[in-house]
N, C-alpha and C positions, 0 to 999 in steps of 0.2 A: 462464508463457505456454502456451497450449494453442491454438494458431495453425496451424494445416496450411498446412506452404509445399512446394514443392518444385520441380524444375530437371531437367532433360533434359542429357545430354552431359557431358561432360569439365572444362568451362572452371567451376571455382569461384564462387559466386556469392552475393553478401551478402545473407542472408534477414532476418536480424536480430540488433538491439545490445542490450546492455545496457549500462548508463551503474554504475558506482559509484565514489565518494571515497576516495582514501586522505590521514589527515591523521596529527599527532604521537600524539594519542588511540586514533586506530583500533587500532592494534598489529594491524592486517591482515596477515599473510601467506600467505594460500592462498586460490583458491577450487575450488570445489567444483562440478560440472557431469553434470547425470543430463537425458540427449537422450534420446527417443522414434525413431529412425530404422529405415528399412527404404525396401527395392527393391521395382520393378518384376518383376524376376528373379532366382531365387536365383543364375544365373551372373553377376549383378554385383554390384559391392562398391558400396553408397552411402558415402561419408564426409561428415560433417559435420566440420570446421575451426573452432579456435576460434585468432582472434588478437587479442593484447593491443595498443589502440590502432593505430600503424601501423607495425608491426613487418610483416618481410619471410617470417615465419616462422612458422606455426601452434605454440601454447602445446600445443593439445591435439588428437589428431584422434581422433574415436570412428569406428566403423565399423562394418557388417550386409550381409549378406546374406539375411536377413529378409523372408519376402513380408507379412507385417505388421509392426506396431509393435513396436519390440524397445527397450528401456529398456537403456540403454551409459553407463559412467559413467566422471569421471576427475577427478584434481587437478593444479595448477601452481601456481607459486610465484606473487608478486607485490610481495613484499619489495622486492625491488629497484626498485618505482617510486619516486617522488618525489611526493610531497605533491600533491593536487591532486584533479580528475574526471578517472576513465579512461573509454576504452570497449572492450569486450567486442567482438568480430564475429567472427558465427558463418556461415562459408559452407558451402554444399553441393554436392556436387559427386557424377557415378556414376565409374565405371573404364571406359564403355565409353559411345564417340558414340549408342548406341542404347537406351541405359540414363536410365530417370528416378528419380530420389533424393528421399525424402521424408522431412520431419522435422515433425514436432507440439510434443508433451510438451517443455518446458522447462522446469528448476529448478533457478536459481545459487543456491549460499551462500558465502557470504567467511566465513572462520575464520582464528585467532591462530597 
């Protein structure tokens, strides 16, 4: 996805999903996650969030202070689902009520 989203303020905010399956075949256990993010100002931290379906707890957070787009990358498990469609949610969010956080560049990969 190369979609420019972004979000003002502190409060976490669901830009966008990815949807993918885990079944007996897949032998899925990780995905793979390369975000595009950057700030308005290098004194704030934009983070992007990523949570696994509706879990209470971000999988992954990538982070910048970047006044342009800065490519942040990361892994987490996902073994532990259960057979099925999951979903991805990736929110955005800055460190500071004055701060706007932006994200583009998205590319999942699921690996064994």
């Amino acid at each position: 996805d190369d979609t420019q989203v972004s979000v003002t303020g502190t409060t976490e905010t669901e830009k966008k999903t990815a949807r993918f399956p885990i079944s007996t075949w897949s032998n899925l256990k990780n995905i793979h996650v390369i975000a595009g993010v950057w700030s308005n100002n290098a004194s704030y931290t934009t983070s992007l969030l990523v949570y696994r379906n509706s879990e209470g707890s971000a999988s992954l957070t990538l982070t910048s202070t970047s006044l342009s787009e800065e490519l942040k990358e990361g892994d987490f498990t996902v073994n532990d689902l259960s057979s099925g469609i999951h979903t991805l949610k990736f929110k955005l969010k800055s460190n500071n009520a004055s701060g706007t956080a932006y994200h583009k560049f998205l590319m999942v990969y699921a690996w064994g």
